[in-house]
N, C-alpha and C positions, 0 to 999 in steps of 0.2 A: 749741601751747598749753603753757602752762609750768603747775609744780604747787608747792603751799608742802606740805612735807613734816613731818616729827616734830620736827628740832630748833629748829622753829619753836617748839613749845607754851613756856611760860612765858619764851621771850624776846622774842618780839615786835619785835626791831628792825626798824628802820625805813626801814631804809637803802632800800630794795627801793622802797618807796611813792614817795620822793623823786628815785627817778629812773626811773620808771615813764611813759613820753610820752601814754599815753592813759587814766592813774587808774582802773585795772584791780584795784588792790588794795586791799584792803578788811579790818575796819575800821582808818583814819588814826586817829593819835594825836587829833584835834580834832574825829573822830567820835563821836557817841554807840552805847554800846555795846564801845569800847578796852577799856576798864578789865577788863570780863568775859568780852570772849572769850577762847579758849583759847589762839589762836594766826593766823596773819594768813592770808587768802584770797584767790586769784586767781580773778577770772571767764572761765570759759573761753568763753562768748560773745564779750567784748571783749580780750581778750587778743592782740598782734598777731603772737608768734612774736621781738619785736625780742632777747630776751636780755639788755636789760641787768638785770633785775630778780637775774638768777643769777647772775653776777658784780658785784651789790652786797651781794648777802649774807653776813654775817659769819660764819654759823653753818652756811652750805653748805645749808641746808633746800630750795631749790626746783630744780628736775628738768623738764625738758622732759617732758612726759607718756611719752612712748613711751622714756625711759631712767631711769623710776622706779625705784629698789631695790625687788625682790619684795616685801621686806619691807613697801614702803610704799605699794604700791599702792592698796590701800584711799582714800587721800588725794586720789585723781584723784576721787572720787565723795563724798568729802567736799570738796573745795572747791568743787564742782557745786552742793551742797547747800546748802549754803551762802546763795547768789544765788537760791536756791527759796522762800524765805522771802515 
């Protein structure tokens, strides 16, 4: 399971979403709700492990769970959150 991390928050790109094979990421640009969230979210229910989401990121924010920054651990349980909605 991969994780979107801090330097997600007010960047949002998107690169991640669009080459994501099974649209695990959340919310899309032509989702309702873009506009205000914080920052983007992967489901770790459908999530397949494939990687390419973390080498499409501009901003380095997402992390295979289990090589999360200390720092940002927290993030594994917020992007869970997330999808509890």
């Amino acid at each position: 399971m991969y994780v979107i991390c801090e330097p997600c928050i007010g960047t949002k790109a998107t690169d991640c979403t669009d080459v994501c094979p099974v649209n695990c990421i959340h919310p899309r640009k032509d989702e309702p709700g873009f506009d205000e969230a914080e920052q983007l979210y992967i489901n770790p229910d459908e999530c397949i492990d494939c990687g390419a989401c973390e080498a499409a990121c501009p901003v380095q924010a997402i992390y295979p769970a289990d090589s999360v920054p200390d720092k940002w651990k927290s993030y594994i349980q917020k992007n869970a959150d997330y999808y509890k909605k």
